[in-house]
N, C-alpha and C positions, 0 to 999 in steps of 0.2 A: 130887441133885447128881451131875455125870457128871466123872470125872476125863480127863484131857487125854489117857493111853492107850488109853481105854475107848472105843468106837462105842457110842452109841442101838441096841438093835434098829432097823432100819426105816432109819435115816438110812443108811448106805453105801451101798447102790443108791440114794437119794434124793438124795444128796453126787453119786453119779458121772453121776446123769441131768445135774443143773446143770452139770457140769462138761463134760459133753458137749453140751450144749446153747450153752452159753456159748463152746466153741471150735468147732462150726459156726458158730454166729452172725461170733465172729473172721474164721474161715476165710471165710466170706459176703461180709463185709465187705469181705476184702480183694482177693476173687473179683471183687466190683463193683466195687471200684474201678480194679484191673488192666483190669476191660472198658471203663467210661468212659473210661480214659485210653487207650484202643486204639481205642475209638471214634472221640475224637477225634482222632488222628490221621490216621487213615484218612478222615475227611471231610479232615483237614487235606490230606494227598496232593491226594484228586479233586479238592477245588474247584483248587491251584495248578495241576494238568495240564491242568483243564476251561481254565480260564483260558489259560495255555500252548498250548493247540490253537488256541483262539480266534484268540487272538496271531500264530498263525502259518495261519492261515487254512486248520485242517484241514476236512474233511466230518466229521460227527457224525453218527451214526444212533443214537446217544443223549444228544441235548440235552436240557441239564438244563432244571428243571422251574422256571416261572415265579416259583416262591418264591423258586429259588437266582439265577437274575437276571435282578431286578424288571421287569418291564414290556416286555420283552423282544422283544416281538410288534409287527411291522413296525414294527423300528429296526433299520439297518443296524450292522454289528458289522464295524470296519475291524480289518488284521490289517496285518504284513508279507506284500510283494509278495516275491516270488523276487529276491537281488540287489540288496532294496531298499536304497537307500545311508543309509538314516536307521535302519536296523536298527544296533545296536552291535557286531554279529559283522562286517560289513560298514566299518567304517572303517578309512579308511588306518590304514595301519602307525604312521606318525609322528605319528599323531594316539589309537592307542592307546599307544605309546613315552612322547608326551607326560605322559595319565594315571598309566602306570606313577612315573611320573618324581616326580609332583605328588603320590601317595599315598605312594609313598616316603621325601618329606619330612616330608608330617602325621606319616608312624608316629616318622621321626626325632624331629620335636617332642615326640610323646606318652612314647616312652621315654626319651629324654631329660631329661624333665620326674621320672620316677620317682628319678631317683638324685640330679637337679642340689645337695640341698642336704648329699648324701654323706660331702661332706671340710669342710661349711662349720657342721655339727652341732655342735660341740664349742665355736667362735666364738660359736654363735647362744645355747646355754646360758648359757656365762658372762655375754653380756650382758645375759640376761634372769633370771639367778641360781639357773638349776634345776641341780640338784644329782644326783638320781636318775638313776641309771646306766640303767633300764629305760625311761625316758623318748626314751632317745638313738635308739631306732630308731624313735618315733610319726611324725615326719616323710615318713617312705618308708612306714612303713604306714598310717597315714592315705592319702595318696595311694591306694595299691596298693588300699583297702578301695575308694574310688571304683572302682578296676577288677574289682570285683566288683558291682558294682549295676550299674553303667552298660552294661554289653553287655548284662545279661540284656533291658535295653527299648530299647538301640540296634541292635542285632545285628534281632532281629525287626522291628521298629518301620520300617527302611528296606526290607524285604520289604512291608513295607505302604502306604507314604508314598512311598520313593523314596531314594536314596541322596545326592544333590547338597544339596539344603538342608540335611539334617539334617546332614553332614558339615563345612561350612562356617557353618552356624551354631553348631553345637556348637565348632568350631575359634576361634573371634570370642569366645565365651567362655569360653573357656582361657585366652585370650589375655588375658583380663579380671580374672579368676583370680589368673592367672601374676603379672600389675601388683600385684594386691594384697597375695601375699606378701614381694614386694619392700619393699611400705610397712609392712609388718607390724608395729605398737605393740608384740605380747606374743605371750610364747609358745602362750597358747589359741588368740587370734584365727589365728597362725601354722598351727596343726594346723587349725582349721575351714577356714581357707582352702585350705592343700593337700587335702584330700579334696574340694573342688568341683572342685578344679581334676585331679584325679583320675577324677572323673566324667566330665566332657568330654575329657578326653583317651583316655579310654578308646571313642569312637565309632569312630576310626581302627581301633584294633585289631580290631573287632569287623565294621564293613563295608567294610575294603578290599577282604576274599577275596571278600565278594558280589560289588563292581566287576566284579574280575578275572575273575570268572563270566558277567558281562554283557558283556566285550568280549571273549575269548576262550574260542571255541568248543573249539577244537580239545586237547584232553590233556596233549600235550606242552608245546603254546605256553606252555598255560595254567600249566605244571608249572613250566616255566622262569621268567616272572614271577613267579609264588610264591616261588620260590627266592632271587631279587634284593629283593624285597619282605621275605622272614624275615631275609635280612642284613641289612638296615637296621635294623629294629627291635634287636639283640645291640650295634648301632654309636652307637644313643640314649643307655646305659647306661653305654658305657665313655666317653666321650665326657665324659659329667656330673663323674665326678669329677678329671680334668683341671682342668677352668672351675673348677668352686668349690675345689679344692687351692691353685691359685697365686691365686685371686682370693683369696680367706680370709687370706691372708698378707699381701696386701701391699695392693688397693686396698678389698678388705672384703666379708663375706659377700653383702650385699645384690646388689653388683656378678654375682654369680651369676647371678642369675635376673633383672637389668637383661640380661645377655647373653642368655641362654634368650629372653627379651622381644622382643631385637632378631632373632634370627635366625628366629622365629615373626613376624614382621613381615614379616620378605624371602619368607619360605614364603606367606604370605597371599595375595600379590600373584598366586602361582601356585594357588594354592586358589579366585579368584574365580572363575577360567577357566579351572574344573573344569566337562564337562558333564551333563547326568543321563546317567545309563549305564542305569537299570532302565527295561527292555521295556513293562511295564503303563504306568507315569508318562509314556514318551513318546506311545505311541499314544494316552495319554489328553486330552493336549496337541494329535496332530494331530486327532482327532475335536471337539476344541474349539476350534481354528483353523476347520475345516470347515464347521461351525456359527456360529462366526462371520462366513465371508462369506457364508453362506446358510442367517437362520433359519429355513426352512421344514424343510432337511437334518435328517430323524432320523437322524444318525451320530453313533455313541457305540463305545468302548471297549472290551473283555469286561468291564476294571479298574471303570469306570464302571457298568456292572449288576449287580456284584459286591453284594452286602448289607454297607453297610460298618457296624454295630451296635456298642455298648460288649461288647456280651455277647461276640460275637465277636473281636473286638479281645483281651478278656481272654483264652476259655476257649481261642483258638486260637491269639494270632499269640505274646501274652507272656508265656503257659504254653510254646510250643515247646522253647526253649533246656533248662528243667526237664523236661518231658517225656522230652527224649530222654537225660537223666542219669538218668532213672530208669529208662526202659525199650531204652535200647539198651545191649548188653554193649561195643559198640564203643567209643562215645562214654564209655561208662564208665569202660572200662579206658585209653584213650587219655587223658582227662583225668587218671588217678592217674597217670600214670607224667610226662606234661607236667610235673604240679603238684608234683612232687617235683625233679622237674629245676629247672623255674623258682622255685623256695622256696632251692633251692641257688644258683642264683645271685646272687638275692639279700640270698642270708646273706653271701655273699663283700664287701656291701658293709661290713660289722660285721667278717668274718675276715680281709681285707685290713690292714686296720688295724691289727691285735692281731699278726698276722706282718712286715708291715713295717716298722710305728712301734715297737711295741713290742719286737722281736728284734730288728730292725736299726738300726733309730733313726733311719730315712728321714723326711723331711720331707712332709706333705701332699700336696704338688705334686708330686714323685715316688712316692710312695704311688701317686697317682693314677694313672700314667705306668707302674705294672709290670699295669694292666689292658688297657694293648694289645696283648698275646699271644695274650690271648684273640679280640682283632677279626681276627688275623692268622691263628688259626684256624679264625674263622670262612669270612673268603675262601675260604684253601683247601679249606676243604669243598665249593666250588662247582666248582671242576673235578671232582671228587668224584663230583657230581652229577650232572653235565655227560658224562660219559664212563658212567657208567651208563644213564642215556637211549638212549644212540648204541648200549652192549651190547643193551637192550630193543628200541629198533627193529630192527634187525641179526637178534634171535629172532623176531619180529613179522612179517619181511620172509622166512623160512625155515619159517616156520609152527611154532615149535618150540611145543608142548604147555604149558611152563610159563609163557611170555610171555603166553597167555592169558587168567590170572586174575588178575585184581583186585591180589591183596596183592604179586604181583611187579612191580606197575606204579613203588610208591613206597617200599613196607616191607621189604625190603634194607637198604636205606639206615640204617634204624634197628638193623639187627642187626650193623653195622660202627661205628653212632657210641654205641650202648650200652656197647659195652666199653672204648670211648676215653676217656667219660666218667669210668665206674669208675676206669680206669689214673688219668687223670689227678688223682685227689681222693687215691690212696694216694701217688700223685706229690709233691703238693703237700703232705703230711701228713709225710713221713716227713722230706725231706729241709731243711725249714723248721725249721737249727739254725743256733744262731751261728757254728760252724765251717767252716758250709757257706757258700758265697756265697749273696747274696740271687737272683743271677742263676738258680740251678739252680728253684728252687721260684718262680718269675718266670716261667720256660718252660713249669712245667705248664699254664698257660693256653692252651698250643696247642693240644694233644689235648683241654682240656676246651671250648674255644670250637667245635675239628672236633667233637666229638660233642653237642654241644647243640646247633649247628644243621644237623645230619644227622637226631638223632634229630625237630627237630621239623622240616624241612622234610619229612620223611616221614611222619610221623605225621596232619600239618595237611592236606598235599595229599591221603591217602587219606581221610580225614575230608570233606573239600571235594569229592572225587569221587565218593564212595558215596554222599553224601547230594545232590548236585548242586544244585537250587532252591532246599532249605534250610540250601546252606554259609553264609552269615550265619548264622542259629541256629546248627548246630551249630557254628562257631566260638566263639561266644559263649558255648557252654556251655564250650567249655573254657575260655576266655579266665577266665570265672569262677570256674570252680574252681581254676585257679592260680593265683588273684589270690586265694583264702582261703588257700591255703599259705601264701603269699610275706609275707602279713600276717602268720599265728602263728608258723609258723617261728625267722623272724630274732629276735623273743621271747627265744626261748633260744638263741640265737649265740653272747652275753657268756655265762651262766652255762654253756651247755655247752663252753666253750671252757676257761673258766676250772675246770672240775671236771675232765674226758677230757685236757687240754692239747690241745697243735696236732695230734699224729698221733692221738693218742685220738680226737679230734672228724674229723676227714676219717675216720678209718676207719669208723666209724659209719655216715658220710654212702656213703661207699663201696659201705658192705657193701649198704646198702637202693638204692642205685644198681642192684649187682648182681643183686639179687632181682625189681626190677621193670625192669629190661633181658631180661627171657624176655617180656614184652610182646610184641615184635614178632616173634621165635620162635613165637609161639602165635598170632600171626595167620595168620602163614604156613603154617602146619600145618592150623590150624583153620577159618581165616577164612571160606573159602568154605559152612562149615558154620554160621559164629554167621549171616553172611549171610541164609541159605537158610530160618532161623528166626527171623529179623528181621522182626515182622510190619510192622514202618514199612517197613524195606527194601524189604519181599516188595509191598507200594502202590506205593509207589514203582517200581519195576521194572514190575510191571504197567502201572501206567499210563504210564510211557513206552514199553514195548513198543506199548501200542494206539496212541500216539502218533504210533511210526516207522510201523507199519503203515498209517495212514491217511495221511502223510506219502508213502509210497511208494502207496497208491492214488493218491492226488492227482495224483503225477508220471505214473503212467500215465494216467490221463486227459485229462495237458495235451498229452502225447505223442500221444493218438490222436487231440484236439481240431486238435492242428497237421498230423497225417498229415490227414486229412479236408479241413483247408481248403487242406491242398497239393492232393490231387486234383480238387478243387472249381475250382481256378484251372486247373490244365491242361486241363480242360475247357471253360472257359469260352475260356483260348486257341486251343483247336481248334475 
């Protein structure tokens, strides 16, 4: 019998072989899985840029190989002509304005749709006889849980399919959704049905930014639209508890989301006559127009030789969004600090209440009415924006050395609305007493509505521009990872409100405000370095560097095809 101090002769080098044996193996493990997953990404890069050349009618002297697409051998492969008007980067202004205009709304409806039943909770209880206080917040997070499934296979999925259908028929049923919460018999049925309708509402989130990708080329344009695009969405939320505050009072909770109902009905009308914006989907379109006045025409697509397989589909397009939470430090850290932000704001929809109703004894419908401070600062974050742009071109146009890099293009912005946020959460914490007016702790919403949509219109656009092809994914991944805050969080809103009090709990939230606002400090410092060892990034970058390059062969080509046939005519007039 060996006692529990004692080693066997023999067994401790025997013990430590296993143990070493068993943390290679670990290490092995996780060695191979780090490379699969680097693998596929990097096929994921080539095949989107193979693609993208195609698209745009580069030379290749390295065309991929008959496997990667199928049958490929004497079928012509239509691309964009130079200036083509049916390209997306090439439509009028007022017909990209328009889109901006029509995506705008969907995100109104879909945020909107998060808080609508806000102020109308406490109604809907009593009439259905639920009691439990923890129950008061399933409604918004049920929803918010749809906004964590649904981007991770809409965000990808319109990278694959196309943006226009899936957006409009995901919007059709929301809308369907939305009806049925209205007629809601019970509280279960009531929570199943917001989480569908949280799922569909969650496509807008996830592939506007691709849109805006597909009709706007250029940085800035694209930077500016984004920026009117993240105000709308902050303008969904405040918006909702207005409706269901004074509707809950007087003509009745249901009346809520009969209004959400109707105004997702007028939005429709502009969502039919939305058009596809994704490159692969239209050219696939005209090479099947082509074909159809002339079956003989082998003209096909690049989109269409593509191998479109389940396999694929899974390991590359609806793996992305996870992918790049696991393997980029960018996306990673950009999502923690989003998902802390967006978790706070939608705790305010639980600590709004407990500071208005409860310290001040405001009613619902005003309750609702001290979250337009927040909308009012989010506006002004736009001039904000707007005048930083015009500082960056201005260094851009002087060649100054730091206008150069990547993290000064958008992430500034976040190192001025980081600390706005912070201020405004000890703002809001300390000065929320009965002595005080409701009005002072009513205007913290300013500074925190400026720094949450500074911190994410700069977060989102550098996210959207580093990753370029796959801003959809990488929106998506955050989109989901704040949408698991925004669910557990608010959880503990009532008890930690009711344990810290008002200033206990904002200072909390403060403090880790604070700690994850060096976020965009350390991009700036760093950034060109997490970059630089990004091996998704480092694909990426490669393969559109080979892209401009053969991009600019091309142009010399046509320049010397056109010098030639100038000389060819003077010749033939003399």
């Amino acid at each position: 019998m060996t006692s529990l101090g004692v080693t066997q002769p023999g067994l401790g080098p025997q013990l430590y072989r296993e143990h070493t044996n068993a943390s290679r193996r670990h290490e092995g493990g996780l060695s191979h899985f780090a490379e699969l997953v680097q693998s596929i990404s990097n096929q994921d890069a080539e095949a989107r840029y193979k693609a993208e050349e195609a698209d745009n009618r580069l030379p290749t002297d390295d065309s991929p190989p008959s496997s990667q697409f199928q049958g490929a051998e004497g079928k012509t492969i239509i691309s964009w002509e130079p200036n083509d008007k049916e390209n997306p980067y090439n439509w009028p202004k007022w017909r990209k304005n328009l889109i901006l205009v029509t995506t705008m709304m969907t995100v109104v409806n879909s945020t909107m749709g998060s808080a609508l039943p806000s102020m109308a909770i406490p109604y809907m209880m009593k009439e259905w006889g639920v009691t439990s206080e923890i129950q008061s917040v399933l409604p918004i997070s049920t929803y918010l849980m749809g906004y964590v499934f649904g981007p991770i296979v809409w965000g990808p999925l319109s990278e694959h399919i196309g943006r226009r259908n899936l957006s409009v028929g995901c919007f059709m049923i929301f809308m369907i959704w939305t009806l049925a919460c209205a007629l809601a018999p019970n509280w279960p049925a009531m929570l199943v049905f917001r989480y569908f309708v949280g799922v569909c509402a969650s496509a807008p989130i996830a592939v506007v930014t691709g849109q805006l990708a597909d009709i706007y080329n250029d940085t800035v344009t694209r930077g500016r639209a984004m920026s009117w695009f993240m105000v709308t969405t902050i303008f969904g939320p405040l918006l909702a508890p207005i409706i269901s505050g004074f509707c809950s009072t007087s003509i009745g909770w249901r009346w809520s989301f009969w209004i959400g109902l109707m105004f997702a009905g007028l939005t429709l009308i502009l969502a039919l006559f939305l058009p596809e914006t994704y490159a692969p989907v239209l050219l696939t379109r005209r090479a099947a127009k082509i074909r159809k006045a002339d079956p003989k025409a082998q003209v096909y697509a690049a989109a269409e030789l593509e191998p479109h397989d389940i396999k694929q589909l899974v390991t590359r397009v609806l793996t992305r969004p996870i992918r790049m939470i696991l393997t980029e430090l960018i996306v990673t850290a950009t999502c923690l600090y989003l998902s802390l932000v967006y978790a706070i704001f939608y705790m305010s929809f639980q600590a709004f209440p407990i500071i208005f109703q409860d310290v001040y004894g405001l009613s619902p419908g005003i309750t609702g009415l001290c979250y337009l401070p927040i909308g009012i600062g989010a506006i002004l974050a736009l001039p904000v924006f707007f005048s930083y742009d015009h500082i960056l071109l201005d260094a851009q146009a002087r060649g100054a050395p730091w206008s150069k890099q990547e993290e000064y293009r958008r992430v500034p912005l976040a190192t001025l609305g980081g600390p706005l946020f912070v201020i405004s959460l000890f703002w809001l914490g300390w000065s929320a007493r009965s002595d005080v007016s409701f009005v002072v702790p009513m205007l913290a919403g300013i500074p925190f509505g400026a720094g949450f949509m500074l911190i994410f219109m700069a977060l989102l656009n550098y996210i959207t521009d580093a990753y370029e092809i796959f801003a959809a994914s990488a929106n998506a991944a955050a989109s989901s990872c704040r949408s698991v805050f925004a669910v557990v969080l608010p959880l503990a809103t009532t008890p930690m409100f009711a344990r810290l009090g008002i200033n206990g709990a904002c200072s909390l939230l403060g403090g880790l405000s604070l700690v994850m606002c060096v976020i965009p400090f350390i991009f700036i410092w760093k950034g060109e370095v997490i970059r630089s060892r990004s091996k998704f990034c480092i694909a990426l970058r490669e393969r559109k560097l080979e892209m401009e390059r053969k991009a600019e062969e091309q142009q010399r080509r046509r320049e010397r095809a056109a010098a030639s046939r100038g000389i060819l005519d003077d010749k033939e007039t003399i």
